[in-house]
C-alpha positions in Angstrom: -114.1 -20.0 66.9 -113.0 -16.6 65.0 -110.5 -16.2 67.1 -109.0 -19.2 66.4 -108.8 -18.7 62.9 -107.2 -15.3 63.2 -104.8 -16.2 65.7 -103.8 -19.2 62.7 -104.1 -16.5 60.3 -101.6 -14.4 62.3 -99.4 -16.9 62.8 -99.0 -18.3 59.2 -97.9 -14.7 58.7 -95.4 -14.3 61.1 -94.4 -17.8 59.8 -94.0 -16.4 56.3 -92.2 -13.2 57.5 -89.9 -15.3 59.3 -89.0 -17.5 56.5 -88.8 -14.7 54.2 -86.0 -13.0 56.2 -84.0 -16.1 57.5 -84.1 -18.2 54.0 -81.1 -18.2 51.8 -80.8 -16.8 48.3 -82.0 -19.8 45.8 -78.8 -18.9 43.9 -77.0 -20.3 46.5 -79.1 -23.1 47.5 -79.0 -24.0 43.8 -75.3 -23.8 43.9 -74.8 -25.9 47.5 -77.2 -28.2 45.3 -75.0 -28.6 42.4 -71.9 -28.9 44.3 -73.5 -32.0 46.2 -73.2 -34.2 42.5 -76.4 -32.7 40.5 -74.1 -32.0 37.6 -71.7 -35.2 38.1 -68.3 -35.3 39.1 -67.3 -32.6 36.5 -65.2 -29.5 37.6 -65.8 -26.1 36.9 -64.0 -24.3 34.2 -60.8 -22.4 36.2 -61.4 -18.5 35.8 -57.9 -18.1 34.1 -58.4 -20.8 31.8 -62.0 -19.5 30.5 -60.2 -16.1 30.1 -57.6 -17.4 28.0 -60.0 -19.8 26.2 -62.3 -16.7 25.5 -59.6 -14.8 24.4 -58.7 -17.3 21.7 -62.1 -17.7 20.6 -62.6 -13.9 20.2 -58.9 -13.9 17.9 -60.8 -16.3 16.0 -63.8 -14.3 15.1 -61.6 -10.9 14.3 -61.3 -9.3 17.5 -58.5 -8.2 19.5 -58.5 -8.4 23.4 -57.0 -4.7 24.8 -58.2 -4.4 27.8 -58.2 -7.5 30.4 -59.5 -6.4 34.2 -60.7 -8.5 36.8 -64.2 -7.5 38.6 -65.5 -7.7 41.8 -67.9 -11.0 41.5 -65.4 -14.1 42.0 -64.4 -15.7 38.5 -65.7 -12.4 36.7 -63.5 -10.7 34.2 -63.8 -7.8 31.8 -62.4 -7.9 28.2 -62.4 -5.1 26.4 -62.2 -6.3 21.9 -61.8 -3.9 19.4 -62.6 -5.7 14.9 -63.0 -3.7 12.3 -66.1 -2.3 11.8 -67.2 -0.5 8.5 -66.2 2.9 9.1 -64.6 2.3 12.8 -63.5 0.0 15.1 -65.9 -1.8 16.6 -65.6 -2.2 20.4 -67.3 -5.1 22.3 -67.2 -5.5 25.9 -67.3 -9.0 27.5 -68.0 -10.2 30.6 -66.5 -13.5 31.5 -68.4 -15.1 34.3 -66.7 -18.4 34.9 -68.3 -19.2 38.0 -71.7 -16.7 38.9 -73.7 -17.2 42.0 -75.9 -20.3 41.4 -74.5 -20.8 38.5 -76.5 -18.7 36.5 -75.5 -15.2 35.6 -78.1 -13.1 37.0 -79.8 -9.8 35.9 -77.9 -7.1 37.8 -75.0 -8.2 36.0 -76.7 -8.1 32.4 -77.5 -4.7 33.3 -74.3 -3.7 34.4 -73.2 -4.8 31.2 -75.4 -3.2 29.6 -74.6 0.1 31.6 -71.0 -0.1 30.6 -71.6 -0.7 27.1 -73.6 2.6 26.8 -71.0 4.3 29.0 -68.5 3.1 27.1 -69.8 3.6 23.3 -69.2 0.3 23.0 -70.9 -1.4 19.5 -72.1 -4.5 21.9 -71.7 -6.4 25.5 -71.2 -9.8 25.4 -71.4 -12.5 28.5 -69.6 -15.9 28.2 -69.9 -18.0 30.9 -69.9 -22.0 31.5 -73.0 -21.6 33.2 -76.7 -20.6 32.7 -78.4 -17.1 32.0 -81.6 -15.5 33.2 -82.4 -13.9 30.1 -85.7 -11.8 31.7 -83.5 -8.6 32.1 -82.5 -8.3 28.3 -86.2 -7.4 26.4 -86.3 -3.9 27.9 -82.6 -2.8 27.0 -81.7 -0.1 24.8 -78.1 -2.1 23.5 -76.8 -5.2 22.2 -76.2 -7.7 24.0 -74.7 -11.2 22.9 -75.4 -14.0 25.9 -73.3 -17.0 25.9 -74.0 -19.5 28.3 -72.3 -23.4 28.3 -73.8 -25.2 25.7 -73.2 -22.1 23.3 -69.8 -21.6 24.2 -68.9 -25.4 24.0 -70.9 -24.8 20.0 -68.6 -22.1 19.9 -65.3 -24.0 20.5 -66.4 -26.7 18.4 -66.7 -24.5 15.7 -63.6 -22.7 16.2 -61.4 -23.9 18.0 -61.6 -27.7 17.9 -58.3 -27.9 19.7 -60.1 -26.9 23.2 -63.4 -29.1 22.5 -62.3 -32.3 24.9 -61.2 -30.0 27.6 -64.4 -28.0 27.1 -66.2 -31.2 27.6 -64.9 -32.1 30.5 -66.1 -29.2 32.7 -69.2 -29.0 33.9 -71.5 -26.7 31.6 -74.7 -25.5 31.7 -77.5 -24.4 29.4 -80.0 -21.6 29.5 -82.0 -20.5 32.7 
């Protein structure tokens, strides 16, 4: 009878181990998810199209884009802004994640940001994206960081750029994680 139990015992481990190594990321199962209709029959955002959207909307606060670079995640892109600050320029970095694994920008790339920023001497790191943002990594940083996820940036464009609020509208956005 005991060795019954430990052989089930054993094998619910191996069982575990097994799934544990073979599963897929739940990003990506959230993502083959979405694609299959859980958001509608909305389309994402086009990375080039966010860019230049972003761009506008940080004209409209004060902020000049002068540095535009692409990174290595698909649909990510770095903006470097530079407003007037009191005594200095401010500078802002800002990630635009127009399409992030699972559709929610994770925390190794809020703490990349938040790397680069204080690499940088930046004033603050900000992440736009039409999607959803784990926000766990931010409480122990030492910088600012600004997180905009989808229904924040489509606030934003309403606010500022009414122009852009029935395309905004029609892409699929997100809220927070």
């Amino acid at each position: 009878m005991v060795l019954v139990i430990i052989v089930a015992v054993a094998m619910g481990v191996a069982l575990m181990l097994v799934l544990a190594r073979y599963a897929k990321d739940p990003n990506v199962l959230r993502a083959e998810f979405d694609a299959r209709g859980r958001f509608g029959a909305k389309p994402e955002v086009d990375p080039g199209r966010l860019r230049h959207i972003v761009s506008e909307l940080l004209g409209c606060i004060g902020l000049h884009v002068i540095e535009t670079e692409p990174l290595a995640r698909a649909g990510a892109t770095r903006l470097v802004a530079v407003g007037q600050g009191v005594l200095r320029d401010a500078r802002h970095i800002v990630y635009v994640e127009a399409s992030p694994a699972g559709n929610i920008v994770a925390a190794p790339t809020l703490l990349a940001l938040a790397e680069d920023v204080a690499h940088n001497a930046a004033s603050i790191g900000v992440v736009i994206t039409p999607g959803k943002i784990d926000r766990s990594a931010v409480a122990g940083l030492d910088v600012d960081l600004e997180l905009i996820d989808g229904l924040d940036l489509l606030e934003l464009v309403k606010g500022r750029l009414p122009a852009h609020v029935a395309e905004m509208q029609s892409y699929r956005l997100a809220g927070t994680a």
